[in-house]
C-alpha positions, 0 to 999 in steps of 0.5 A: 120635737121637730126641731130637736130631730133637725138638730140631731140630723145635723149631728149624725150627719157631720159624725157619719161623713155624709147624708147617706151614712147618716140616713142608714144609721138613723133608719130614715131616707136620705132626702127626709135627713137632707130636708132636715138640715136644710130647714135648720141652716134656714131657721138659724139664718147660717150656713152649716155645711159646705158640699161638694161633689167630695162630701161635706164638711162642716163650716165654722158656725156648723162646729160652734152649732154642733159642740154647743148642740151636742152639750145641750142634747146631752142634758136633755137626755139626761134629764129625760133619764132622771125624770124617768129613773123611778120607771121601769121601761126603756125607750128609744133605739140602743145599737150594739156590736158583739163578737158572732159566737159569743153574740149568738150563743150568750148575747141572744138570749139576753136580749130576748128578755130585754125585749120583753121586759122593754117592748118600747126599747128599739134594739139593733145589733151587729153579730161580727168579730170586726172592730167597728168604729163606734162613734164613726158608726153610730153605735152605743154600745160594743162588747168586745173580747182580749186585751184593749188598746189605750183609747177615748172609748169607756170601758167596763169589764165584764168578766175573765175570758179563758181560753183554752187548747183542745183535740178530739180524742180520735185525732189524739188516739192517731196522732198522739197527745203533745206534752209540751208546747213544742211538740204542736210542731209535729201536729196538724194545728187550726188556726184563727184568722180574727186574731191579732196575733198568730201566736199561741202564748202559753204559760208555764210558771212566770216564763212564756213559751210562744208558739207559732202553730203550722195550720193547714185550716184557717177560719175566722169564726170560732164555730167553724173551728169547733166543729173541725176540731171535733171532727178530728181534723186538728188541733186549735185554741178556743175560748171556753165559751165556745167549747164548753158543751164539748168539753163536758160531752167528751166531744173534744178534750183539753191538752197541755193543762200545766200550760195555760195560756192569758186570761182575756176578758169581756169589756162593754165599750161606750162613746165618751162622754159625761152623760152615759144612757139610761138604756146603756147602763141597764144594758151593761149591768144586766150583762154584769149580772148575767155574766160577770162571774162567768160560771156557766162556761168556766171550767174548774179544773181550768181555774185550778190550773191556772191558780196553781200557775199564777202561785208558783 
């Protein structure tokens, strides 16, 4: 086995950009990873990496030894997948990268279970609204949340994602409660600073009224802005699965309801590849199960909006 962490010590090295990097993804020290690659370069008799005071890049043999590596490791976990399909238990280490509020307040609790259905199953997740750069960082597994960019990555979509315009009934009773989308240019509006875009596209029908709201408050976590909102500091837009609970206890209350905006959705994203984990795939389908209806934070008289829309 000592050979085949040798070989996956080079892979993670070339893929990272650096003995550092690698050893920070890997969990061990950067002396154990540089001892591996040497000891390899020495059984194959080949140089493998040139170093600089630049970094390293692969040689000539280190690509060749690297793609017919990778090929070969591929099978092998494989195999090892298929030997073990009729078990139950998971092993290894699964790194994932969530969106913070939907992480904590939906992923968490999965997770949780996870763990104890699969003590032998390592699992290192990253809570942020950053696009990490999967095969750069090592990482799995990513769920992510909007509209998704033409890329090599796999994706699978988990379900709808709707997001909706709130206030609280205080700020409402001062300020009074818009009836079109315009009217939010008299407003104190909240904006979100992880967005793409700094527009509010809603939807009347099939025309698109897009609105460039005038916040004052700017945040990039959708927690902050809850809870701004409900202290009535403003209006702002949030997915429902952050500010269902709210809406149900009247903390905060959906406005311009014949105006909906675009439906997003959910996606687990994985590296490319033939050979898709084990791990991975029980990863993703529990996520399915759990959320691929969505019924826990859909709010029906949103759907309803949204259907009488959609037919028009």
């Amino acid at each position: 086995m000592s050979e085949l962490d040798d070989i996956r010590g080079f892979i993670e090295v070339v893929d990272a950009g650096g003995f550092s990097r690698a050893a920070a993804r890997l969990g061990l020290s950067k002396s154990i990873i540089s001892r591996r690659v040497a000891r390899l370069e020495e059984e194959l008799g080949a140089q493998l990496l040139t170093r600089t005071t630049r970094g390293i890049t692969p040689t000539e043999a280190g690509l060749e030894f690297k793609a017919r590596a990778e090929r070969a490791l591929a099978e092998l976990d494989a195999a090892r997948d298929a030997v073990s399909s009729d078990g139950d238990q998971l092993s290894g280490r699964l790194r994932i990268s969530a969106p913070l509020s939907f992480g904590i307040r939906h992923l968490a609790p999965m997770v949780i279970d996870m763990a104890r259905q699969h003590p032998a199953l390592e699992i290192d997740i990253s809570y942020s609204d950053r696009l990490v750069d999967l095969v750069g960082e090592g990482f799995d597994l990513a769920f992510r949340i909007g509209r998704l960019k033409d890329s090599s990555l796999i994706a699978r979509k988990i379900c709808d994602i709707h997001a909706v315009p709130i206030a609280s009934p205080a700020y409402l009773e001062r300020r009074g409660e818009p009836r079109h989308p315009a009217d939010l240019a008299g407003h104190d509006c909240i904006g979100y600073t992880g967005a793409t875009s700094t527009e509010w596209p809603f939807q009347h029908g099939r025309r698109q009224i897009a609105i460039r709201p005038q916040t004052r408050l700017r945040t990039d976590s959708g927690e902050a802005i809850l809870q701004w909102v409900e202290a009535g500091l403003g209006i702002s837009v949030l997915p429902t699965f952050i500010c269902v609970d709210a809406i149900r206890s009247g903390a905060v209350k959906v406005i311009l309801p014949d105006y909906p905006l675009p439906v997003s959705g959910l996606y687990a994203i994985r590296p490319p590849g033939i050979h898709l984990p084990r791990k991975v795939r029980v990863f993703i389908d529990e996520a399915v199960t759990r959320y691929g209806t969505c019924t826990g934070w859909d709010l029906p008289q949103v759907l309803a909006k949204r259907q009488a829309q959609v037919a028009r």
